[in-house]
C-alpha positions in Angstrom: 119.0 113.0 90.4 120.9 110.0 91.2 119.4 110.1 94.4 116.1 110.4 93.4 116.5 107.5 91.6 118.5 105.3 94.1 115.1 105.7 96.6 112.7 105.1 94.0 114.5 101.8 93.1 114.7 101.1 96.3 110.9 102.1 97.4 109.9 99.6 94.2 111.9 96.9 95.5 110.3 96.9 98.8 106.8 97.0 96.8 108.0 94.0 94.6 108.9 92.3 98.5 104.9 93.0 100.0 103.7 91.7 96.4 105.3 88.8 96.5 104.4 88.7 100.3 100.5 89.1 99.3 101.0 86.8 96.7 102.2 83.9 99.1 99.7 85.0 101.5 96.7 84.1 99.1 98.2 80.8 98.0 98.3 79.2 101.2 95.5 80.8 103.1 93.7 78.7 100.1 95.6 75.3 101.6 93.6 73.5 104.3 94.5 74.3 108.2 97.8 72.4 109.0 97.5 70.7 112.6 100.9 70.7 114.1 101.9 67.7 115.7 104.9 65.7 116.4 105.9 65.9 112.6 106.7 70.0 112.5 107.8 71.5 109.5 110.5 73.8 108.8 109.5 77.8 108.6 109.8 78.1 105.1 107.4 75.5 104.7 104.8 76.7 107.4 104.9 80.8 106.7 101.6 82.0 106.3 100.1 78.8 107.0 96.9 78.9 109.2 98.0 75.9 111.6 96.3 74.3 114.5 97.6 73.4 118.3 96.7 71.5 120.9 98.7 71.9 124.4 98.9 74.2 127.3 100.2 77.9 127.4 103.2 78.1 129.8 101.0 81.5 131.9 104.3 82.1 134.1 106.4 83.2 131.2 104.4 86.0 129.0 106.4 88.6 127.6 104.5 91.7 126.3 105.7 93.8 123.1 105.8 97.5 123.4 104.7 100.1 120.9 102.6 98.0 119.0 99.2 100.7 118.6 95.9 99.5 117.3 93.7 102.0 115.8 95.7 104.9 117.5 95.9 103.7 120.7 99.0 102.6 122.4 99.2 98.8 123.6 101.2 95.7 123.7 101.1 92.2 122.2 101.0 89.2 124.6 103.1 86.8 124.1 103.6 83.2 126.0 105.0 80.2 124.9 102.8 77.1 124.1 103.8 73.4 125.2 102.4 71.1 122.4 100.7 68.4 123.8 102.6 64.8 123.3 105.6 66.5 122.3 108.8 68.3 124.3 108.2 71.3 121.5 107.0 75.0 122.2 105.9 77.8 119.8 106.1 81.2 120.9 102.4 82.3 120.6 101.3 86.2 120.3 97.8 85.8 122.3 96.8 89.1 120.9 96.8 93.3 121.6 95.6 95.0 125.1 96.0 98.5 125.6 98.6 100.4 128.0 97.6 102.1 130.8 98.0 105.9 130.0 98.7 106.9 133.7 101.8 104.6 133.9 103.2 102.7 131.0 105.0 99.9 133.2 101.9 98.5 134.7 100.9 95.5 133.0 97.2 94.5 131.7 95.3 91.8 133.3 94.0 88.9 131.2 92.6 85.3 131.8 95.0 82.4 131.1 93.6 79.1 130.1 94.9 76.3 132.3 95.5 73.1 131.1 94.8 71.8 127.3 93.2 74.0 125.1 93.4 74.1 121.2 93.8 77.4 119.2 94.5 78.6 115.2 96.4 81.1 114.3 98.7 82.5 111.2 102.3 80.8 111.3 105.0 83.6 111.1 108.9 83.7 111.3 109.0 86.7 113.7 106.7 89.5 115.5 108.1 92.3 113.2 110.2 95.0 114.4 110.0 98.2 116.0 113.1 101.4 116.3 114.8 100.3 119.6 117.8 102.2 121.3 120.1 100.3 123.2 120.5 96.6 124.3 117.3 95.6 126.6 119.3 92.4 127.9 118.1 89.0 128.1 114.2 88.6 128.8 112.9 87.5 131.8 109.2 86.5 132.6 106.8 89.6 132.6 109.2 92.2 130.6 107.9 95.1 128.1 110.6 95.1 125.3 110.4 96.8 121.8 111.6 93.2 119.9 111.6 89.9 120.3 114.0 87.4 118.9 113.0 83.5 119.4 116.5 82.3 119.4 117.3 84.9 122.4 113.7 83.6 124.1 114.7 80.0 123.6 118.3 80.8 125.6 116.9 82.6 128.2 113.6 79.8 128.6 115.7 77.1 128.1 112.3 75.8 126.1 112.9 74.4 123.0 110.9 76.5 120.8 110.0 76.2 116.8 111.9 78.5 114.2 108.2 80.4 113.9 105.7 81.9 115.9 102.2 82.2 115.9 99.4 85.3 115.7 96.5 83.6 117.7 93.2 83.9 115.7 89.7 83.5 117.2 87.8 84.3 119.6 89.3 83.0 122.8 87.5 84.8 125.5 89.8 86.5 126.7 89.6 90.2 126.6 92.6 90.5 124.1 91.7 91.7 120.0 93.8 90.0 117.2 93.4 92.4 114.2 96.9 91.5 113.5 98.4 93.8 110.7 98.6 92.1 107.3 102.2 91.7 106.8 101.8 92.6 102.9 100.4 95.6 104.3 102.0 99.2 102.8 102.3 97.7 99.1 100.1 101.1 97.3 102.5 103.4 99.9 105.7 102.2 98.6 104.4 102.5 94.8 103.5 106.1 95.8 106.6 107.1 97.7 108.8 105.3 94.5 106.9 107.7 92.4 107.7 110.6 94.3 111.0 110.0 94.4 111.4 109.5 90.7 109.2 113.4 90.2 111.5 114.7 92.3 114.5 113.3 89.7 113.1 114.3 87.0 112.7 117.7 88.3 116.1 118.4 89.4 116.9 116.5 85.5 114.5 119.6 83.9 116.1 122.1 86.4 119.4 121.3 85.5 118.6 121.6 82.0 116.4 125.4 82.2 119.5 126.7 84.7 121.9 125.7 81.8 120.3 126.6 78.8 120.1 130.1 80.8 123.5 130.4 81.6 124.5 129.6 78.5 122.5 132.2 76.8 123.2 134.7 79.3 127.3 134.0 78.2 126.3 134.5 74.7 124.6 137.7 74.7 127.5 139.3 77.0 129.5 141.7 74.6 133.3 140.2 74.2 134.9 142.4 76.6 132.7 140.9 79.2 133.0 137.2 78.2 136.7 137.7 78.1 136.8 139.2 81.6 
């Protein structure tokens, strides 16, 4: 029982953390695209935002993101830092999903790179998410598949000074890639459903607990003395 109930409170606190996700969501992707400049705000302020750049992507340092399916098919996220024009600032830019090769999952996809300034939109976030990974993956270098990606460890091993936030590219840019990027309020209804489960699954050890008893215990009364005393 106590179990039971410890997972369902915690299942409905995970819900209550998407709602409040979905909730922020809606609010700002009301607000009015923010153009990032020289003046950059700080992460809290810019979550969720839908921002503008202008700059250049930096095409010899992409880093792709394993285990990242679309639609049942294994691919990887692109990712490649983005100079902003005017400025010495980079943010770390997912340019959107390819597929893996089936036939050998360490050969990379080819894509186009835009060279020089360009100007692109996309959904301000603090991170990529994160996948199970086993073991340290070291450092990343330019070209590596790696299950997570941290901007403080791509900022060390870069040595460009990136934002506190990244950014899920939106649009239509030409280049092969597709950006159905996974809402990140996404699994509220599953988390309601598993909390309920987990309290059903209380209640009925609670009402098996009680039937067992109540059996016992009028299984000890209907024993003759003799019996009971033995």
């Amino acid at each position: 029982m106590a179990l039971g109930i410890a997972l369902a409170q915690w299942q409905t606190r995970r819900g209550d953390q998407k709602q409040l996700i979905e909730s922020k969501l809606l609010q700002r992707e009301s607000e009015p695209v923010l153009r990032l400049g020289d003046a950059l705000p700080d992460a809290d302020q810019i979550e969720y935002r839908r921002v503008a750049l202008r700059g250049e992507f930096i095409g010899a340092w992409p880093v792709y993101l394993d285990n990242r399916p679309l639609n049942g098919v294994a691919g990887f996220y692109v990712l490649m830092p983005f100079k902003i024009a005017g400025t010495d600032s980079y943010v770390l830019v997912a340019r959107g999903w390819l597929p893996r090769d089936p036939s050998d999952r360490s050969k990379l996809p080819t894509y186009p790179t835009p060279v020089g300034t360009v100007e692109i939109e996309g959904l301000a976030r603090r991170d990529f998410g994160h996948v199970m990974q086993l073991g340290d993956a070291g450092p990343p270098v330019p070209q590596a598949i790696v299950q997570n990606l941290g901007i403080g460890e791509f900022a060390a091993a870069s040595k460009f000074k990136l934002q506190p936030f990244v950014v899920e590219q939106t649009g239509d840019a030409d280049d092969h890639m597709q950006r159905a990027w996974p809402r990140p309020s996404l699994g509220i209804e599953r988390h309601r459903g598993y909390a309920f489960q987990w309290y059903a699954l209380a209640a009925m050890a609670f009402i098996f607990f009680v039937v067992t008893g109540f059996r016992r215990g009028s299984e000890n009364t209907n024993k003759p003395a003799d019996q009971q005393s033995g």
